[in-house]
LUMDREN-992084 format. One record per residue: residue number from 1; z, x, y of N, C-alpha, C, CB in turn. Coordinates in steps of 0.001 Angstrom, whole numbers, plus 500000, padded with zeros to 6 digits. Each point is the difference from the previous one (the first is absolute). Glycine has a CB too. Example, Ala and Ser with C-alpha at 12.3 -4.5 7.8 and 13.67 -1.06 7.14 Angstrom:
NODE;num;nZ;nX;nY;caZ;caX;caY;cZ;cX;cY;cbZ;cbX;cbY
NODE;1;507800;513190;494310;500000;499110;501190;500000;500900;501200;501246;498108;498827
NODE;2;498034;501542;502223;500060;500820;501190;500730;499230;501090;497855;501184;499372
***
This chain:
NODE;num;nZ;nX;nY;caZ;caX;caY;cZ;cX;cY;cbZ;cbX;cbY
NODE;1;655670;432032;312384;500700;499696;501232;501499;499863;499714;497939;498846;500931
NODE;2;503088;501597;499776;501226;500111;500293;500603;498633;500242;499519;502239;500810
NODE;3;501372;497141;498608;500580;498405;500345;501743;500614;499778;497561;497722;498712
NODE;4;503063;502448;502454;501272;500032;500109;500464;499463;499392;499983;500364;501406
NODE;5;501151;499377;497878;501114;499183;499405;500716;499159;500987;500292;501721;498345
NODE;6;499783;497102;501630;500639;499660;500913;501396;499472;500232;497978;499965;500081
NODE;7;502395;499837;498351;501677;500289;499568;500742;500690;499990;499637;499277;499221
NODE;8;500210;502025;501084;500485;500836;499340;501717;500346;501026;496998;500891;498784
NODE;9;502610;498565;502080;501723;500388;500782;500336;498877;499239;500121;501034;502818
NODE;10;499876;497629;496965;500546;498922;499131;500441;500487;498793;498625;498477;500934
NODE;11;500401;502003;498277;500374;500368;498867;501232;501537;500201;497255;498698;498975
NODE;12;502680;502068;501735;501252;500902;500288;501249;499669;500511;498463;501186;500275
NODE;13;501731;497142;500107;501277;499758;500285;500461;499179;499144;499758;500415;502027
NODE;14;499209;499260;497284;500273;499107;498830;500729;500859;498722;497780;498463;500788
NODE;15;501557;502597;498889;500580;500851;499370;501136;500662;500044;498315;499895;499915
NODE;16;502354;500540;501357;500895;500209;500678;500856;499323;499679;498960;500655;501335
NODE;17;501087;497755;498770;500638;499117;499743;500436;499505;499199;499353;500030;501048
NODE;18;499822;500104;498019;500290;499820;498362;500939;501154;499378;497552;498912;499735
NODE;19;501645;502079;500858;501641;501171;499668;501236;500033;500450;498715;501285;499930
NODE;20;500984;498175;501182;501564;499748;500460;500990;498956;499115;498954;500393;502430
NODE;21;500430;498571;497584;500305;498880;499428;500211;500518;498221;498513;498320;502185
NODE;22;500962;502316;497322;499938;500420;498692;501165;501141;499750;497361;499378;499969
NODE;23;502915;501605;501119;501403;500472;500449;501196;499461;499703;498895;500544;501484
NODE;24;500518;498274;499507;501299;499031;500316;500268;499283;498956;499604;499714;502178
NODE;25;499654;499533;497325;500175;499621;498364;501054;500882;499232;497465;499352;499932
NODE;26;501956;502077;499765;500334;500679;498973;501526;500490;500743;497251;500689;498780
NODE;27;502902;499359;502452;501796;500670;500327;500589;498740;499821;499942;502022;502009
NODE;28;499537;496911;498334;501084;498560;499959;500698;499706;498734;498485;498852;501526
NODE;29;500192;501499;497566;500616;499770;498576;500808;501363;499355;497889;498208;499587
NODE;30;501709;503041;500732;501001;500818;499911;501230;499906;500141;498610;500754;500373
NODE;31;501441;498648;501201;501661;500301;500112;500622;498126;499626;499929;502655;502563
NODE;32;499291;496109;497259;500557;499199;499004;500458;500690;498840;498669;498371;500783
NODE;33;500797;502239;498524;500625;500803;498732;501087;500922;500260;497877;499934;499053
NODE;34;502107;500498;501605;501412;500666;500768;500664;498925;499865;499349;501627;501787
NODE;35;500970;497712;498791;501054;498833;500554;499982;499612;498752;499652;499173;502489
NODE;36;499648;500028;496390;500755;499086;499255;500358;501249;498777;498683;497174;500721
NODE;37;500765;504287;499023;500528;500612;498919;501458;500589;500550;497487;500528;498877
NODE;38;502599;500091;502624;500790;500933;500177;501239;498865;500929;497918;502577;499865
NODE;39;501281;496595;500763;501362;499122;500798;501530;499225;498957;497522;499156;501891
NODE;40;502196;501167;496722;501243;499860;499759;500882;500647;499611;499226;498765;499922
NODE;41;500372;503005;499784;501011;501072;500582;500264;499716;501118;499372;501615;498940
NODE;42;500801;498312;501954;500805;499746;501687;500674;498768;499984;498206;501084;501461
NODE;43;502990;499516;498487;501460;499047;500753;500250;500022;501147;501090;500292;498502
NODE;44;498032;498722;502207;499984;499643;501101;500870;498601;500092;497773;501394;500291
NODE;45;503347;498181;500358;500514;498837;499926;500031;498808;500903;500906;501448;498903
NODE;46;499033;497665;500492;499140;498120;500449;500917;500297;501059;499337;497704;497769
NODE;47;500589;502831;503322;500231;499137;501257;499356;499431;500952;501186;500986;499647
NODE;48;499139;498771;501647;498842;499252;500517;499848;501191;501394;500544;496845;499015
NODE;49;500086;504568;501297;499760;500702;500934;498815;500658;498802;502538;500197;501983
NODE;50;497598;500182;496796;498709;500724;499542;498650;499033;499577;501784;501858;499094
NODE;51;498199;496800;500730;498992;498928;499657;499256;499974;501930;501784;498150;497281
NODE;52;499016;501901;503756;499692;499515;501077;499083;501769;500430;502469;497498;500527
NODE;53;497828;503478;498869;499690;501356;500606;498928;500133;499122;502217;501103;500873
NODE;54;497710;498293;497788;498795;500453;499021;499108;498628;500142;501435;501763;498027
NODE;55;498451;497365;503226;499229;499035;500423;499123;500334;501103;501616;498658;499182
NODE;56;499513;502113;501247;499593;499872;501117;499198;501872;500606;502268;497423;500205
NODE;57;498242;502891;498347;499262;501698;500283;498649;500184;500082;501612;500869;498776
NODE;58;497064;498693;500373;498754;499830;500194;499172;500004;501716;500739;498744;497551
NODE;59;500370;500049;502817;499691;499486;501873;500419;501337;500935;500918;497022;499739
NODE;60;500025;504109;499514;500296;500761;500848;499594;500819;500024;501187;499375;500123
NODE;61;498340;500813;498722;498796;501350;499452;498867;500037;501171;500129;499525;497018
NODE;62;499008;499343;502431;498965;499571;500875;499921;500006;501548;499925;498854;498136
NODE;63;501167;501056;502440;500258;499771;501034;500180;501520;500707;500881;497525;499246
NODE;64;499930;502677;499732;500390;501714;500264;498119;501084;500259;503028;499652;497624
NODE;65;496423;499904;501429;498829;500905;499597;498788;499024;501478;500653;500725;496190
NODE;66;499116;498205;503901;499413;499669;501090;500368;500609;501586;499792;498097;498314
NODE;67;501526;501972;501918;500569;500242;500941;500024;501582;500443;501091;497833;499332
NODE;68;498577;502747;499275;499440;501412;499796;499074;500420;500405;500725;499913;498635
NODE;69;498156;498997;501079;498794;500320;499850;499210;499404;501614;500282;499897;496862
NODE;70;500357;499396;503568;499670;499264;501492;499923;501396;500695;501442;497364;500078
NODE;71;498905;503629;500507;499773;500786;501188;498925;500516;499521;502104;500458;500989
NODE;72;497808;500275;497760;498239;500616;499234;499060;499029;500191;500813;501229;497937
NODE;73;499560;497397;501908;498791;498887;500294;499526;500095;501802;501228;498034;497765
NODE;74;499923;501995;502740;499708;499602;501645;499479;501873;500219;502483;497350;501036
NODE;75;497445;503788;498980;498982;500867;499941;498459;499844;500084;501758;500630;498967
NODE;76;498403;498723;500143;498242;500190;499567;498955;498680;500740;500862;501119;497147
***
């Protein structure tokens, strides 16, 4: 007799997820290694218009790429 699995969409987003996350792991620490081998070739200088723009760039990224992505969301 036949007994379905009954995890098995669980277990496919779970997996999913773990790759993502295992992705995300592996670029985060990539480009940390960027930054602390290569960020001290760049003469970039202590002011506070480039500390306030490299604070505040991440929020604009994000913002930029959501704000992107909102009309493809409201479609579907």
């Amino acid at each position: 007799m036949y007994a379905p699995q009954k995890n098995v969409y669980f277990r496919t987003v779970m997996e999913n997820q773990l790759g993502f996350l295992l992705k995300l792991l592996l670029l985060s620490a990539l480009l940390s290694l960027l930054i602390k081998y290569s960020g001290a070739f760049l003469t970039i200088p202590a002011t506070a218009t480039n500390a306030t723009f490299i604070v505040l760039l991440p929020t604009l990224v994000m913002i930029a790429v959501l704000l992107w992505r909102l009309p493809k969301q409201e479609q579907s």
